[in-house]
C-alpha positions as protocol buffer text, in pm:
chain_id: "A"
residue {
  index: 1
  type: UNK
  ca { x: -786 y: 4428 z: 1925 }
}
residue {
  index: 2
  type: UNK
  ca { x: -584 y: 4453 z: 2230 }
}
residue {
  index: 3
  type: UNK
  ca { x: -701 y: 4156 z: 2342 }
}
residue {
  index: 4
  type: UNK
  ca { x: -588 y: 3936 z: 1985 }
}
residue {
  index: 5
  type: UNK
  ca { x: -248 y: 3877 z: 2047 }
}
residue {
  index: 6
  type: UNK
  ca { x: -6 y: 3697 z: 1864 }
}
residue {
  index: 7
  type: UNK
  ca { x: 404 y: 3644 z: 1812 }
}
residue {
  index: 8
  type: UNK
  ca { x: 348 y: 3919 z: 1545 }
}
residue {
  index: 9
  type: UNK
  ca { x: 116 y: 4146 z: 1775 }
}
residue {
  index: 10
  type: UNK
  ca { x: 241 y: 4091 z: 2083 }
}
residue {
  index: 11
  type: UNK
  ca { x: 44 y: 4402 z: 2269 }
}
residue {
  index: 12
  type: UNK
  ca { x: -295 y: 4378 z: 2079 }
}
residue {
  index: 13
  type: UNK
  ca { x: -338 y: 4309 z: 1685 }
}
residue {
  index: 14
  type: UNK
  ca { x: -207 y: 4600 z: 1501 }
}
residue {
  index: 15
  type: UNK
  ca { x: -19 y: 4809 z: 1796 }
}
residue {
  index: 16
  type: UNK
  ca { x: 311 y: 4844 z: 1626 }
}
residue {
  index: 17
  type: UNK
  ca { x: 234 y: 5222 z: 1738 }
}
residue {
  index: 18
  type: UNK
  ca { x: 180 y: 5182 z: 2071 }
}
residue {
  index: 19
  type: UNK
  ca { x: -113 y: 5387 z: 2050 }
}
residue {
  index: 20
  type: UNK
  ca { x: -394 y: 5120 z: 2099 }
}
residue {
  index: 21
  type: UNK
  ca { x: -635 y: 5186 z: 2379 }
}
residue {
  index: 22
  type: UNK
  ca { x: -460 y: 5537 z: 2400 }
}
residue {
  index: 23
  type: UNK
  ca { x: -632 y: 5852 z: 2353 }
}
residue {
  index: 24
  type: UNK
  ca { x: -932 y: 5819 z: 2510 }
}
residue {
  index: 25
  type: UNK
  ca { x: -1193 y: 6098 z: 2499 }
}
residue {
  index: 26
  type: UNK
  ca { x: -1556 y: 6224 z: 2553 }
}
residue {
  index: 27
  type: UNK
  ca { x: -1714 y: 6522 z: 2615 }
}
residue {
  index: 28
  type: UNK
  ca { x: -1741 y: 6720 z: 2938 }
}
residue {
  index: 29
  type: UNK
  ca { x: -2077 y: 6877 z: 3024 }
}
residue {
  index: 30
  type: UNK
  ca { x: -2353 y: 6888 z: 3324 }
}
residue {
  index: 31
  type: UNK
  ca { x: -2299 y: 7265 z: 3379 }
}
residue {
  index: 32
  type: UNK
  ca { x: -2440 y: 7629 z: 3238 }
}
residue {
  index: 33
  type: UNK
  ca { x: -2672 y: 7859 z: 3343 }
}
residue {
  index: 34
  type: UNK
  ca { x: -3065 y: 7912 z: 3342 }
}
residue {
  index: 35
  type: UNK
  ca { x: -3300 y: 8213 z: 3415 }
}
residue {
  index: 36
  type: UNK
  ca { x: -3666 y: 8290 z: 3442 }
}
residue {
  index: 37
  type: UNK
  ca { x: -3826 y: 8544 z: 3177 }
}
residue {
  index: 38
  type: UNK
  ca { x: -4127 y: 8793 z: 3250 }
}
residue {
  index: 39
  type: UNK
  ca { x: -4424 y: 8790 z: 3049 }
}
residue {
  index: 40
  type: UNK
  ca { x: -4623 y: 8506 z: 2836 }
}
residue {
  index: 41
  type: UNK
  ca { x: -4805 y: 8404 z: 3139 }
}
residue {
  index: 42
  type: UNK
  ca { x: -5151 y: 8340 z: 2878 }
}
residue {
  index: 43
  type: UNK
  ca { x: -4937 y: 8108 z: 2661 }
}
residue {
  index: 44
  type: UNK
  ca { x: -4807 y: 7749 z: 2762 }
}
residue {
  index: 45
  type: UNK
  ca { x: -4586 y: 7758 z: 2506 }
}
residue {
  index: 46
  type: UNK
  ca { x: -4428 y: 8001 z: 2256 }
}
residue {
  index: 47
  type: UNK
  ca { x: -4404 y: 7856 z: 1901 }
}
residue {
  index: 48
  type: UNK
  ca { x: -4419 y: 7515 z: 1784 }
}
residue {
  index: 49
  type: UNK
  ca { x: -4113 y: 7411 z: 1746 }
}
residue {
  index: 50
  type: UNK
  ca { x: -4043 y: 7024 z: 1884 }
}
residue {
  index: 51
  type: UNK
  ca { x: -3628 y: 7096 z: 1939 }
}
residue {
  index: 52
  type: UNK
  ca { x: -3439 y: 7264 z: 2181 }
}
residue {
  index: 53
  type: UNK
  ca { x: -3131 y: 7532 z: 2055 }
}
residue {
  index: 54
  type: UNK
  ca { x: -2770 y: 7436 z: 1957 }
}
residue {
  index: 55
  type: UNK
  ca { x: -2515 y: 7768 z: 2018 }
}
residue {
  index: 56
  type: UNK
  ca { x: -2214 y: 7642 z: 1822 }
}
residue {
  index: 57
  type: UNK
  ca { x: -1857 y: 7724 z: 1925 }
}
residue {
  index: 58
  type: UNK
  ca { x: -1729 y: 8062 z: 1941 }
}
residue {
  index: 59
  type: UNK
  ca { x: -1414 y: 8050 z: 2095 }
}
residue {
  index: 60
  type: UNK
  ca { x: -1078 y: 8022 z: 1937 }
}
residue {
  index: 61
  type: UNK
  ca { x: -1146 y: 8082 z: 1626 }
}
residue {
  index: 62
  type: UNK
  ca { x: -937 y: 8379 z: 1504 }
}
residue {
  index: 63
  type: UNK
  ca { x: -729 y: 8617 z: 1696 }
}
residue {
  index: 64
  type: UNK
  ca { x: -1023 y: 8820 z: 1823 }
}
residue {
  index: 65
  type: UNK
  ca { x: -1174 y: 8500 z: 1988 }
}
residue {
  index: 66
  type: UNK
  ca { x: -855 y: 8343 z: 2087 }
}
residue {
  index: 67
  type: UNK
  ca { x: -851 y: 8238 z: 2490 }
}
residue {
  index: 68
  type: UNK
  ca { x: -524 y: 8203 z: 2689 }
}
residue {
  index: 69
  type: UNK
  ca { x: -629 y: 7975 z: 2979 }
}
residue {
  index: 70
  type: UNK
  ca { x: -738 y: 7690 z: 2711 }
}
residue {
  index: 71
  type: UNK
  ca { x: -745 y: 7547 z: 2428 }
}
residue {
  index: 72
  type: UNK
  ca { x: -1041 y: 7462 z: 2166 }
}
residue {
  index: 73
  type: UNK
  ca { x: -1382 y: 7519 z: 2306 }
}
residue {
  index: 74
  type: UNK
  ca { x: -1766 y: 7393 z: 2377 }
}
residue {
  index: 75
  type: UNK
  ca { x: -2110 y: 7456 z: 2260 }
}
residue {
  index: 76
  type: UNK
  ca { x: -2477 y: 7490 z: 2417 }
}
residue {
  index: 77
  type: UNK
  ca { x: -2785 y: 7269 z: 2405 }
}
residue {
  index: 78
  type: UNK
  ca { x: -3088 y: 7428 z: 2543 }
}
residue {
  index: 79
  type: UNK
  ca { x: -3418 y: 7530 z: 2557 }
}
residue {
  index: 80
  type: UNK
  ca { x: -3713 y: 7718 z: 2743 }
}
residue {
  index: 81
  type: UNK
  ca { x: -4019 y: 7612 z: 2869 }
}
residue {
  index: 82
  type: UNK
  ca { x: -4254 y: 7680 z: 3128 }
}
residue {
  index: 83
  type: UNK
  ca { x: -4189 y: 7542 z: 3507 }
}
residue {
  index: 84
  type: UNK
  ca { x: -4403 y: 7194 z: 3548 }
}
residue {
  index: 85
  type: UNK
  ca { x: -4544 y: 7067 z: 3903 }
}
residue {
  index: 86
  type: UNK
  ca { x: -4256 y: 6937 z: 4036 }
}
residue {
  index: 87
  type: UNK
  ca { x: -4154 y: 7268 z: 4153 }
}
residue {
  index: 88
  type: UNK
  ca { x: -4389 y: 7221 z: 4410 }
}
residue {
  index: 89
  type: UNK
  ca { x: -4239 y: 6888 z: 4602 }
}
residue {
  index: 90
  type: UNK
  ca { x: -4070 y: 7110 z: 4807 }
}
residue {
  index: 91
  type: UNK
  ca { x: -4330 y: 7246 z: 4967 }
}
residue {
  index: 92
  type: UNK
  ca { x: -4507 y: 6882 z: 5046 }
}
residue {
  index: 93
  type: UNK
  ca { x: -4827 y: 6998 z: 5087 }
}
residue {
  index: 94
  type: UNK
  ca { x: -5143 y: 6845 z: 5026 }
}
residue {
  index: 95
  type: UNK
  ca { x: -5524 y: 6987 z: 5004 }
}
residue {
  index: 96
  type: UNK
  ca { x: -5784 y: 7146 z: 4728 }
}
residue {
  index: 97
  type: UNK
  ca { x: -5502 y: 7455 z: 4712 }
}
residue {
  index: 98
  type: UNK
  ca { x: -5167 y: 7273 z: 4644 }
}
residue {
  index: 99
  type: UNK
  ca { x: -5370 y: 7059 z: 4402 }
}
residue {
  index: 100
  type: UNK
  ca { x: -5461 y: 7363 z: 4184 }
}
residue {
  index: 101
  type: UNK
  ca { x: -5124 y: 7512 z: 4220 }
}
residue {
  index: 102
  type: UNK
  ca { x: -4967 y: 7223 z: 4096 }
}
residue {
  index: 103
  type: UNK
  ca { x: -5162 y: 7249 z: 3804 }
}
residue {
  index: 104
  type: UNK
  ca { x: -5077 y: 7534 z: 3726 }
}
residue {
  index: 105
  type: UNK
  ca { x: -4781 y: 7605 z: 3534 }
}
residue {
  index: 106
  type: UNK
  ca { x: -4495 y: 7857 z: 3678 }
}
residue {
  index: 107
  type: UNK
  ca { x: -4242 y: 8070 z: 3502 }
}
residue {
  index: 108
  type: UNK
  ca { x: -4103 y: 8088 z: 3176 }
}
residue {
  index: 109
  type: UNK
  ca { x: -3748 y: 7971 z: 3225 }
}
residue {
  index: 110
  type: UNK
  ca { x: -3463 y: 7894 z: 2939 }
}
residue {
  index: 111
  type: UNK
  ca { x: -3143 y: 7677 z: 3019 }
}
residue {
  index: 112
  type: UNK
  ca { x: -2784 y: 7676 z: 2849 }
}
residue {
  index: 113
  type: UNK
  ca { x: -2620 y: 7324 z: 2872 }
}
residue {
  index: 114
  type: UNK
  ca { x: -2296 y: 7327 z: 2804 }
}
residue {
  index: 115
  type: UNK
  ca { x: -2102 y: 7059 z: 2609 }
}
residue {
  index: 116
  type: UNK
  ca { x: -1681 y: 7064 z: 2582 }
}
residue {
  index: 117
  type: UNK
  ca { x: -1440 y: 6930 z: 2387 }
}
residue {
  index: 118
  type: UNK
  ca { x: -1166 y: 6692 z: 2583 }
}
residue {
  index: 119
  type: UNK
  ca { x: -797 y: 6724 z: 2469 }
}
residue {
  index: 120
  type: UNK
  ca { x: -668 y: 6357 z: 2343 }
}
residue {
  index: 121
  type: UNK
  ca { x: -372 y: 6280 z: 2604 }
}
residue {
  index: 122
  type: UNK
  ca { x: -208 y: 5909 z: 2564 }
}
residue {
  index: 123
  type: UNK
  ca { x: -228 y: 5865 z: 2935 }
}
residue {
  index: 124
  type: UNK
  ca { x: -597 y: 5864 z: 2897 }
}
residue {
  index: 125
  type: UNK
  ca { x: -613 y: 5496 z: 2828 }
}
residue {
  index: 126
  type: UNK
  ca { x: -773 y: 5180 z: 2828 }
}
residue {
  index: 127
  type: UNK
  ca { x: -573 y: 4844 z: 2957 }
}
residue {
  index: 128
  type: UNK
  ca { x: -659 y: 4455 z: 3038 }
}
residue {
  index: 129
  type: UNK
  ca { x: -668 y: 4371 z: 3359 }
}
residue {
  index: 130
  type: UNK
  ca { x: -555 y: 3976 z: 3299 }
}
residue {
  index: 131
  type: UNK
  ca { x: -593 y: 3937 z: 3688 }
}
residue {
  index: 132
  type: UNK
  ca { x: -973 y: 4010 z: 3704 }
}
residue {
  index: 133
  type: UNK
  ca { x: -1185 y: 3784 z: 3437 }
}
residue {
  index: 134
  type: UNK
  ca { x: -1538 y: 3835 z: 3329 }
}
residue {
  index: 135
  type: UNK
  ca { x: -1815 y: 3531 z: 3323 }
}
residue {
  index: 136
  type: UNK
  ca { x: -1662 y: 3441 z: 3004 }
}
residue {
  index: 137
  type: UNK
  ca { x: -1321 y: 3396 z: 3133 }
}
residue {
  index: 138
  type: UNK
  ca { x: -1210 y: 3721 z: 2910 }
}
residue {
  index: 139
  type: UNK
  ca { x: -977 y: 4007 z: 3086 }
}
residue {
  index: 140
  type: UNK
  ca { x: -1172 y: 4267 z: 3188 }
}
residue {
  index: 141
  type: UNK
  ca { x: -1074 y: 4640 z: 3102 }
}
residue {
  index: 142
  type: UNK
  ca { x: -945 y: 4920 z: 3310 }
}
residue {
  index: 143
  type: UNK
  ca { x: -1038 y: 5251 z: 3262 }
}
residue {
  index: 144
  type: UNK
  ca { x: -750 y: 5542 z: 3299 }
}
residue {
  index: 145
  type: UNK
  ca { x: -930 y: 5836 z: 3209 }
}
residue {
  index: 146
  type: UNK
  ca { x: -934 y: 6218 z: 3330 }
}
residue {
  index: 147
  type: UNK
  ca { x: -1009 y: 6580 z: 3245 }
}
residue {
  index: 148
  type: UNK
  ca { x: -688 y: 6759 z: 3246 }
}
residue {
  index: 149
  type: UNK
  ca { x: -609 y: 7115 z: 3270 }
}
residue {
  index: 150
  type: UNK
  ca { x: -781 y: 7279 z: 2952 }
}
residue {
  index: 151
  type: UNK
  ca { x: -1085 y: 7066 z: 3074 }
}
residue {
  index: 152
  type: UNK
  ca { x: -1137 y: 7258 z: 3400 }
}
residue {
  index: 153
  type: UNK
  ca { x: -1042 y: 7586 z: 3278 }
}
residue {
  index: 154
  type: UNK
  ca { x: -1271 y: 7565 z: 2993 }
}
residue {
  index: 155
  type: UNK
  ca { x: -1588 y: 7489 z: 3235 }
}
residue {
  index: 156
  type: UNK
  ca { x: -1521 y: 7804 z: 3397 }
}
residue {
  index: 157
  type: UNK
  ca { x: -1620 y: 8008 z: 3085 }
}
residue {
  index: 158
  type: UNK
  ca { x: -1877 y: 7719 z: 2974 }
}
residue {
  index: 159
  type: UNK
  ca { x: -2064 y: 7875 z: 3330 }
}
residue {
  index: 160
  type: UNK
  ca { x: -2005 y: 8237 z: 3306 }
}
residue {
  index: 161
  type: UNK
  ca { x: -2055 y: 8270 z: 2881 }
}
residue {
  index: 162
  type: UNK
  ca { x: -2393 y: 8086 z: 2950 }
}
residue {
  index: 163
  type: UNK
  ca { x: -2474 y: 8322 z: 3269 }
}
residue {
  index: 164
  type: UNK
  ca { x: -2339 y: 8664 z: 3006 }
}
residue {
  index: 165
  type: UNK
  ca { x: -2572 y: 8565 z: 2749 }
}
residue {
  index: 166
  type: UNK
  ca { x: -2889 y: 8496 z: 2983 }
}
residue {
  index: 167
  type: UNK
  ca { x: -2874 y: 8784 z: 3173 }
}
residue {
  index: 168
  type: UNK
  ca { x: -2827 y: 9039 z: 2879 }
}
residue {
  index: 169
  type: UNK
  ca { x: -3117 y: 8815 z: 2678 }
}
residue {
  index: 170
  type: UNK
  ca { x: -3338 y: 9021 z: 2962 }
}
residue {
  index: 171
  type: UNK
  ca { x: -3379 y: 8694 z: 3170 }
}
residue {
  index: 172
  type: UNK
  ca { x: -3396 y: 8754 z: 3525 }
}
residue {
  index: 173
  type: UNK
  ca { x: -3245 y: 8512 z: 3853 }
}
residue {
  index: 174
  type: UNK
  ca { x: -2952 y: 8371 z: 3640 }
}
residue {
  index: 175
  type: UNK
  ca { x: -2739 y: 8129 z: 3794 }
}
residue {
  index: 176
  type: UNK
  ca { x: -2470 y: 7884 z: 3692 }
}
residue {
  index: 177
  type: UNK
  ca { x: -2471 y: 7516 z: 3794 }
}
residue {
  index: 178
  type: UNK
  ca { x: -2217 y: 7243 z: 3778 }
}
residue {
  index: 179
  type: UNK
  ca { x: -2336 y: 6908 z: 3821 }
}
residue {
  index: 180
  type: UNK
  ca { x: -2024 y: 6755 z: 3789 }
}
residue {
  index: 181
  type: UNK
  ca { x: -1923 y: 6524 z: 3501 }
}
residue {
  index: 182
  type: UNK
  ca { x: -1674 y: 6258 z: 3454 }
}
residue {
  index: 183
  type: UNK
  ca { x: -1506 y: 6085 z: 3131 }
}
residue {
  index: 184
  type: UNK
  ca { x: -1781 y: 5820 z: 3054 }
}
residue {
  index: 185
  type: UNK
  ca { x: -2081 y: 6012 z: 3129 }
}
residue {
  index: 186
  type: UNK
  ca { x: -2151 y: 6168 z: 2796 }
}
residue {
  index: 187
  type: UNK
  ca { x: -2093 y: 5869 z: 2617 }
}
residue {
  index: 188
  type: UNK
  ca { x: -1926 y: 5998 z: 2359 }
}
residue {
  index: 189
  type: UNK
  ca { x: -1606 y: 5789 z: 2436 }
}
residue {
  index: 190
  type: UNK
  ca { x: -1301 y: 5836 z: 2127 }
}
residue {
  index: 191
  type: UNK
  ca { x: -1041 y: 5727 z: 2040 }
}
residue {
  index: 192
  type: UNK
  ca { x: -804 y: 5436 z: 2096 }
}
residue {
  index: 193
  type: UNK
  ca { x: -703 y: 5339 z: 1753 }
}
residue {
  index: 194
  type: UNK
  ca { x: -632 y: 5690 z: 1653 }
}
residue {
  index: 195
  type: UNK
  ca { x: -593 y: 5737 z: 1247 }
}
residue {
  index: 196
  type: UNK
  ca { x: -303 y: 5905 z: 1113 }
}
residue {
  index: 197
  type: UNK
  ca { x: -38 y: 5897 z: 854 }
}
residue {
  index: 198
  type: UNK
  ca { x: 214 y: 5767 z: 1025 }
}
residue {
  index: 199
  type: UNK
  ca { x: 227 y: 5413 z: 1138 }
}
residue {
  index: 200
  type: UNK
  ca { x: 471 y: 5502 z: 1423 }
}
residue {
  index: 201
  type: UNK
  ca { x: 240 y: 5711 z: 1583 }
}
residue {
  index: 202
  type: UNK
  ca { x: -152 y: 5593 z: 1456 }
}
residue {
  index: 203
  type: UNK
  ca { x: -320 y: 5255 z: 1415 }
}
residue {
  index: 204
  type: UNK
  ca { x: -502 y: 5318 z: 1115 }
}
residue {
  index: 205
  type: UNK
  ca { x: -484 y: 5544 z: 788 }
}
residue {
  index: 206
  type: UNK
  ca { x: -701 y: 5741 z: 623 }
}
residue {
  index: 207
  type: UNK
  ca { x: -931 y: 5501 z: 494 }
}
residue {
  index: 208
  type: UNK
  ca { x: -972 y: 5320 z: 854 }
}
residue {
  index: 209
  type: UNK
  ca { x: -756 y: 5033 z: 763 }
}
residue {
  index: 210
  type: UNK
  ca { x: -550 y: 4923 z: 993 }
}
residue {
  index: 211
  type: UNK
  ca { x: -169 y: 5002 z: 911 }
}
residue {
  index: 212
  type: UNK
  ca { x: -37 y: 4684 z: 970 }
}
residue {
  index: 213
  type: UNK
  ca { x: -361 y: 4435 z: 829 }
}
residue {
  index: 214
  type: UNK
  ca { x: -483 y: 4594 z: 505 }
}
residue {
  index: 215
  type: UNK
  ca { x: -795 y: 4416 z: 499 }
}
residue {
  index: 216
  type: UNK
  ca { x: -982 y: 4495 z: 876 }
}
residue {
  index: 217
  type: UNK
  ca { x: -1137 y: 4855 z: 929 }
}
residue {
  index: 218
  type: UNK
  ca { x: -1214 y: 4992 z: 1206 }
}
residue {
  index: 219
  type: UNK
  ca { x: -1505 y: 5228 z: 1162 }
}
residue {
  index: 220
  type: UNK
  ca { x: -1650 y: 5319 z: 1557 }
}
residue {
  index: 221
  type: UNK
  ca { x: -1561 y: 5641 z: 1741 }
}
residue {
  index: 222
  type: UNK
  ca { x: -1230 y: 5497 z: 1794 }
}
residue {
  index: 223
  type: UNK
  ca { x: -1028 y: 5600 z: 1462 }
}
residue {
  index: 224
  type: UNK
  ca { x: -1131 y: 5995 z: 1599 }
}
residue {
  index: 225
  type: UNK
  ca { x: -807 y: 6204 z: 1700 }
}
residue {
  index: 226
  type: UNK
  ca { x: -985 y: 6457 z: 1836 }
}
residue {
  index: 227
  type: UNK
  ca { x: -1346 y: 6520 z: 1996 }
}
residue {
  index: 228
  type: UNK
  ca { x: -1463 y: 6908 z: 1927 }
}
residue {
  index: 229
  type: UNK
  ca { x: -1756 y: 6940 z: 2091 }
}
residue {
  index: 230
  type: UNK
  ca { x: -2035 y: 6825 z: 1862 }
}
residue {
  index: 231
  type: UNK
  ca { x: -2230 y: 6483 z: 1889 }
}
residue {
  index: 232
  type: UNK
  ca { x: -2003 y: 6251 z: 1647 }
}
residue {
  index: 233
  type: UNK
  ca { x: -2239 y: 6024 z: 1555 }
}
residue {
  index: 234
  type: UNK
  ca { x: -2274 y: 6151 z: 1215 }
}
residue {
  index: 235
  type: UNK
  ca { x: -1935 y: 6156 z: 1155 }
}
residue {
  index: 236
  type: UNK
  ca { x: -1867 y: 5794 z: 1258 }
}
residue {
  index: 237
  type: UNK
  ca { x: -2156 y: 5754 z: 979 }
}
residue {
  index: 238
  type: UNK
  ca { x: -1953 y: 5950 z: 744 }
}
residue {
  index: 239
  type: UNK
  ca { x: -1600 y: 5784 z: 784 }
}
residue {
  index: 240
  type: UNK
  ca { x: -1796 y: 5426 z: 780 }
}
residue {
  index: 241
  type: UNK
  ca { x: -1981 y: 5495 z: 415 }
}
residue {
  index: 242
  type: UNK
  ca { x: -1613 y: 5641 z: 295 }
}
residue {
  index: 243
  type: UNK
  ca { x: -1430 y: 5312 z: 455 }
}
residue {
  index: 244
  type: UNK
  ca { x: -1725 y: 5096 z: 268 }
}
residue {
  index: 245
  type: UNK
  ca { x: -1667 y: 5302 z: -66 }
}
residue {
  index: 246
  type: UNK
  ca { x: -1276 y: 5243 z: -29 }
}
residue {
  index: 247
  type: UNK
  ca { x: -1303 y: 4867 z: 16 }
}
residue {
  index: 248
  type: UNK
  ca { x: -1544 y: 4792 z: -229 }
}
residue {
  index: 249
  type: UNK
  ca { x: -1313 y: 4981 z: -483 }
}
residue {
  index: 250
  type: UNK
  ca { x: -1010 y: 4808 z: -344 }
}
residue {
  index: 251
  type: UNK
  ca { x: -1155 y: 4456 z: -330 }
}
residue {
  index: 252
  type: UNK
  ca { x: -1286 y: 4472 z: -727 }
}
residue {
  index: 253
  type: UNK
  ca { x: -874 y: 4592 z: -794 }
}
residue {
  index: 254
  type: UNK
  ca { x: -795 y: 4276 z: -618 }
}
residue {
  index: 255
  type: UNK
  ca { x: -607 y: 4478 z: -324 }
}
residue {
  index: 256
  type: UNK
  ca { x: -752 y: 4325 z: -60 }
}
């Protein structure tokens, strides 16, 4: 879209808004806590279960869960298991003895992942770069895209709730990672053709119709206006059957 321009779209087909390529999110994660538990040293594993866990969001809320340093909140993946041989590669060792060690399987340990939501700022962009062309003579894009604020605070709690929970769970050696994470990496990327009411200030209404060209939807992550902090495929899924629905209906009216 922002690269279809014309004397009527002059910065990408339907920008009147200015809010093409704005708004970019994803989610923030790479960071939590994990601990080793005591006990079930007879069992590789404990139930037969083939997922992991999902803690959904408890902050912000209500007024008893309401946080002053940030906005929104995050939720856990995770999941236990019992330590595999590659906890031995440190040691490098070789011989009968490391052999049967590493076939041997070491603690019981459980993780907390933590996954955040990312505020939608219209600085976090995407632009052409005109200058630099790909192999098929198209401008290539330029990615303007940060964790703000909220962001960081948030990942401060993301560590220490995971850390709370582990070590009154009974788990013992808890500690908090950060991996580091940048926009990109969870690729969940939203936004950029945000929906809304309002044609000054969205690219596309309700249905995913573009404001400006009735008869092109736009059904990826991009219509999104904000990210919360689950997995959005489904809800791309969702919006896509409901766009579908609408312009069926619309088409057999003659609207389109």
């Amino acid at each position: 879209m922002l690269n279809s321009k014309s004397d009527r779209f002059p910065n990408g087909f339907g920008n009147d808004s200015d809010q093409l390529g704005r708004n970019v999110m994803d989610h923030h994660f790479r960071l939590g806590a994990y601990g080793q538990l005591d006990g079930y040293e007879d069992q590789y594993f404990k139930g037969r279960r083939p997922n992991g866990i999902y803690i959904p969001r408890f902050q912000n809320l209500d007024a008893s869960t309401k946080r002053k340093d940030y906005i929104r909140g995050f939720g856990y993946q995770g999941g236990g298991g019992r330590e595999g041989w590659s906890r031995n590669i440190a040691e490098a060792d070789f011989g009968a003895g490391f052999k049967e060690a590493a076939a041997q399987p070491g603690n019981w340990t459980m993780g907390l992942m933590a996954f955040g939501e990312c505020l939608p700022y219209e600085d976090n962009r995407v632009t052409l770069n005109e200058s630099v062309k790909d192999k098929y003579g198209q401008p290539t894009l330029t990615m303007d895209v940060e964790w703000k604020e909220n962001e960081y605070n948030m990942r401060k709690e993301m560590m220490s709730a995971a850390a709370e929970m582990l070590d009154k769970a009974g788990f013992k050696n808890v500690e908090t990672y950060d991996r580091g994470c940048n926009p990109g990496l969870g690729i969940h990327e939203m936004g950029t053709a945000r929906m809304g009411r309002d044609p000054k200030t969205s690219v596309l209404n309700k249905y995913n119709q573009v404001h400006a060209a009735k008869n092109v939807f736009v059904t990826d992550g991009s219509f999104m206006t904000s990210a919360a902090c689950q997995n959005p495929s489904l809800t791309y899924m969702a919006f896509t059957a409901r766009a579908v629905d609408h312009a069926v209906k619309e088409l057999n009216k003659g609207n389109l």
